[in-house]
C-alpha positions in Angstrom: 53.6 -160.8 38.4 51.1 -158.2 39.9 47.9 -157.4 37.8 46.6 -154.6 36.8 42.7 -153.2 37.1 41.5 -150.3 35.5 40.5 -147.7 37.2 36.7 -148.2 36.6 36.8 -152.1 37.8 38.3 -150.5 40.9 35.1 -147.9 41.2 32.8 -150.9 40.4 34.5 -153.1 43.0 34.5 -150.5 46.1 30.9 -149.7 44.8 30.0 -153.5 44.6 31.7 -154.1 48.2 30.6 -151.0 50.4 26.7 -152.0 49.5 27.0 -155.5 49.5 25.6 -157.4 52.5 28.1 -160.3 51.6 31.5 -160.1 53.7 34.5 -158.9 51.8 36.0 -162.2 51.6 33.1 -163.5 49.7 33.1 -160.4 47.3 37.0 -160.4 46.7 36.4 -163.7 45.6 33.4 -163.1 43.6 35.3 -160.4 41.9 38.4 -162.3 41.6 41.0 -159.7 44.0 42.8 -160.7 46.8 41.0 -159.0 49.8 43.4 -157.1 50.9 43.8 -155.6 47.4 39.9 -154.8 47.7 40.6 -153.2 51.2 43.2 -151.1 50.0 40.9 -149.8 47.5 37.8 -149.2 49.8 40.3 -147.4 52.3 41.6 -145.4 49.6 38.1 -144.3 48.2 36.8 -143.1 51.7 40.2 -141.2 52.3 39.3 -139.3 49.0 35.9 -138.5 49.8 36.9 -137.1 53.5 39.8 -134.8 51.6 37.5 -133.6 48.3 35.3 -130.9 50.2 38.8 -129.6 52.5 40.3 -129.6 49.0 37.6 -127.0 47.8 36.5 -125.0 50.7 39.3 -122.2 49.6 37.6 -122.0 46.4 34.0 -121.9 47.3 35.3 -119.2 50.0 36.8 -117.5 46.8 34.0 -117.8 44.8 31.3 -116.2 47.4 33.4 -113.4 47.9 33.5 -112.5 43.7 29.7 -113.3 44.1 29.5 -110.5 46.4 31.3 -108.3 44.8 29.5 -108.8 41.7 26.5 -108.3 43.3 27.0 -105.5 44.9 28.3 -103.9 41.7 25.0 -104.6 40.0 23.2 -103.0 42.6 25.1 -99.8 42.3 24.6 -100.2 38.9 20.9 -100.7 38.8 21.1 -97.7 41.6 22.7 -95.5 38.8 20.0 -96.4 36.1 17.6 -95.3 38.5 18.8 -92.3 39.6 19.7 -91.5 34.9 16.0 -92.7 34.6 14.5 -90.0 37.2 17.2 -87.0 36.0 15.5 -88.0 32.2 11.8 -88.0 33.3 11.9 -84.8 34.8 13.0 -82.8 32.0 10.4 -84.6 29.9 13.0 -87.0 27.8 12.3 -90.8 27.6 14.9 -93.7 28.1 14.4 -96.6 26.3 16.7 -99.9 27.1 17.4 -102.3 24.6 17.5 -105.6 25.8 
């Protein structure tokens, strides 16, 4: 019958194993797994740490691009106050923002 281990056991154990100084015989058996169980896990946690930034590069690559747009939309924004602001002082009118 195989046994089961939580998820957070399995975090604790890679974290307990990858800073360790013991060998991973010693630590299996301090933690009670089979070391090839423990190995699994440690492989499995570096394979998801190499694919997590590929994973979101499209994203951040997205996101940048809606930064700059937004960006330069407030600028032509703020260009456009300016430009209200200048027509209203020359004929002698104030503006007043509410913020």
């Amino acid at each position: 019958m195989r046994r089961q281990y939580s998820p957070g056991f399995r975090e604790f154990a890679v974290a307990v194993a990858t800073q360790s100084a013991s060998p991973l015989v010693r630590v299996a058996d301090e933690l009670g797994v089979k070391r090839t169980t423990l190995s699994s896990w440690i492989a499995a946690a570096r394979r998801h740490r190499v694919q997590t930034p590929r994973l979101r590069a499209p994203e951040v690559a997205a996101l940048q691009k809606k930064i700059e747009r937004i960006s330069a939309q407030r600028d032509a924004l703020a260009h456009v106050l300016v430009l209200c602001v200048q027509e209203k002082g020359s004929g002698g009118g104030q503006v007043q923002l509410d913020r």
